[in-house]
C-alpha positions in Angstrom: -53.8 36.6 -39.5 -55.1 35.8 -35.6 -58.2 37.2 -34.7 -59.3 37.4 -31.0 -62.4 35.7 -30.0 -62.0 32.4 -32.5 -58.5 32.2 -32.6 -58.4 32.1 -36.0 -55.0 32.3 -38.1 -56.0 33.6 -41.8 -52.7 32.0 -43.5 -51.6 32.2 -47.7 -50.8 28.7 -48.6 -47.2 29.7 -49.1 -47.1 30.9 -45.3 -49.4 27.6 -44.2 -46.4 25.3 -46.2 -43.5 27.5 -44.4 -44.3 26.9 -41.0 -45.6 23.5 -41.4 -41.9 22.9 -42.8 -40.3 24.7 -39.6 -42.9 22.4 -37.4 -41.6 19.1 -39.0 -37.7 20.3 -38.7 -38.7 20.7 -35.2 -40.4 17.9 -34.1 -38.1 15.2 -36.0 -34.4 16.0 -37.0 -34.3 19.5 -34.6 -35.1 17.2 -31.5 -33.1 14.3 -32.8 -30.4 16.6 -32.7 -30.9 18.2 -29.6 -31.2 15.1 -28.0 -27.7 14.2 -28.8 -26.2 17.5 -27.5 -27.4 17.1 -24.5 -26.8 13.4 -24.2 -22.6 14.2 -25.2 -23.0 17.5 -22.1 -24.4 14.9 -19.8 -21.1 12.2 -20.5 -19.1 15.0 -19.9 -19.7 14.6 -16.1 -21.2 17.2 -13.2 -23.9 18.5 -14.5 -24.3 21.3 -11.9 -21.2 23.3 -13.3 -21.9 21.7 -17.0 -22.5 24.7 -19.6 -22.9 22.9 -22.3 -25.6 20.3 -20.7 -27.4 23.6 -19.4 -27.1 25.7 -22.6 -28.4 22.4 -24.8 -31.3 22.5 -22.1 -31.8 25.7 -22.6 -32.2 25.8 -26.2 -34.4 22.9 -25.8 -37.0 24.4 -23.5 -36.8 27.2 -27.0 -37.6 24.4 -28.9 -40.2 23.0 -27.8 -42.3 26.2 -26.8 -41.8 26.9 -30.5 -43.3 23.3 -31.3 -46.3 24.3 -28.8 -47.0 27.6 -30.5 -46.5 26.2 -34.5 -49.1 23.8 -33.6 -51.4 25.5 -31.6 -51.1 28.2 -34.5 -51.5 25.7 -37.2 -54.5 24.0 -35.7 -56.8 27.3 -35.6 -55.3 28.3 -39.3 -57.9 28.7 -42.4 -55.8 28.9 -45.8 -56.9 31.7 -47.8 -55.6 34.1 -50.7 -53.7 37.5 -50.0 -56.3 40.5 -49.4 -57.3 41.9 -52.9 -56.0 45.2 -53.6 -59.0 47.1 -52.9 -57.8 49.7 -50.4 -59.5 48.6 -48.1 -57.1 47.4 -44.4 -57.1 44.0 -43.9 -54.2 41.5 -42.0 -51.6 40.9 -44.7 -51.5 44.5 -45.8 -48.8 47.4 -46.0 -50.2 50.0 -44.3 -48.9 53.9 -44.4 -51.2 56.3 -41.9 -50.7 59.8 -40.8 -50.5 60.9 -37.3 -52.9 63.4 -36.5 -53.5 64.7 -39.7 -49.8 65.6 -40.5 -48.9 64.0 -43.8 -45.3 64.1 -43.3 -45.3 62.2 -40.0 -46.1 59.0 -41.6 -46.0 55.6 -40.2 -45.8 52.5 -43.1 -46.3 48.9 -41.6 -47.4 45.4 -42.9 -50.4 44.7 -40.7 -49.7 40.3 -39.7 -49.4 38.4 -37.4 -45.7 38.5 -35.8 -44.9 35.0 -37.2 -44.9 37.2 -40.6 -42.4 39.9 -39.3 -39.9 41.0 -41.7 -36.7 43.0 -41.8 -38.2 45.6 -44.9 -41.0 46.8 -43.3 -42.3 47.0 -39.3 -44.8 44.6 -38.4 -47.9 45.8 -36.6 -50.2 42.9 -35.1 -54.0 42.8 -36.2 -54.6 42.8 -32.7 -52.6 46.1 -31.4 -54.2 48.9 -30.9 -52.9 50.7 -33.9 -53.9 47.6 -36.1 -57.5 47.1 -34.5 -58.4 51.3 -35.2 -57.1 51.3 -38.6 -58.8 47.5 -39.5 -61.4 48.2 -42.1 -60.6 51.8 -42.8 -60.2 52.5 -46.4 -57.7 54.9 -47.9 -58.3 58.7 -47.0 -60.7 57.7 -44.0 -59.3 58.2 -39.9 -58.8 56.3 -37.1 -59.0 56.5 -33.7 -56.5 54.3 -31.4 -55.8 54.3 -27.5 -52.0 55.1 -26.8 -50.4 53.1 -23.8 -50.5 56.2 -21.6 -54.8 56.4 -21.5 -54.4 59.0 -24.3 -56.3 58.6 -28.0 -54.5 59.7 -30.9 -56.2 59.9 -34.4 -54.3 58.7 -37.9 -55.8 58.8 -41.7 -54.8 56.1 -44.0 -52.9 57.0 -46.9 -52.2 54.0 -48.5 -53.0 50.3 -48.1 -51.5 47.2 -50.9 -51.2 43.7 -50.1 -48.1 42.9 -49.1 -45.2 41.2 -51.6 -42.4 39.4 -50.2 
């Protein structure tokens, strides 16, 4: 997943060949398509008071600032395996930590970039603060992250597999 500094996207193949597929729908049928929606809005007449010409623009301006960060994203990425199951936090992990020592206030998360956010588990980027303090901890060892407020608040790792979809 990103790191700061290089700009380096650690990618599985499988995630590499799924957005390298969204990135071609994009760039060829996507804007083919879009084209032609905003083509039929603009023969529809004023284009001030034209919803459909301005909602087509709209969801072009999406488009293409998706096209911008697929590439840009795909350009820095190194294809690599999952992380081995060695307990160890990497990027492409499910994490579950304790706050504060507490082990029922738990917290579990898959530790990826956001293009890798899923609906069964919260996704925590490599980069937030809570992903950079637990980085390289290994299960039963603590961490020490800053809190938006100024504050630190420490967490121990309780578990941490490589993630399955």
């Amino acid at each position: 997943m990103t790191q700061t500094g290089d700009t380096v996207t650690w990618l599985t193949q499988e995630a590499y060949d799924q957005l390298r597929a969204e990135l071609d729908h994009l760039s060829g049928p996507a804007r083919v398509e879009i084209a032609k929606k905003i083509e039929q809005a603009r023969e529809e007449g004023d284009l001030k008071e034209n919803a459909g010409y301005h909602a087509a623009k709209e969801e072009q301006g999406k488009m293409e600032a998706r096209v911008r960060q697929l590439t840009q994203l795909l350009q820095t990425a190194r294809v690599g395996e999952a992380p081995a199951d060695t307990g160890v936090v990497a990027p492409g992990m499910v994490v579950t930590i304790a706050f504060d020592g507490d082990d029922d206030d738990t917290l579990t998360f898959l530790l990826a970039s956001r293009e890798f956010a899923t609906t069964a588990v919260e996704t925590y980027s490599p980069q937030s603060p809570l992903g950079s303090g637990v980085i390289g901890k290994k299960v039963g060892q603590e961490a020490e992250y800053e809190l938006p407020n100024g504050s630190k608040t420490r967490v121990k790792v309780l578990e941490a597999k490589p993630y399955q979809a």
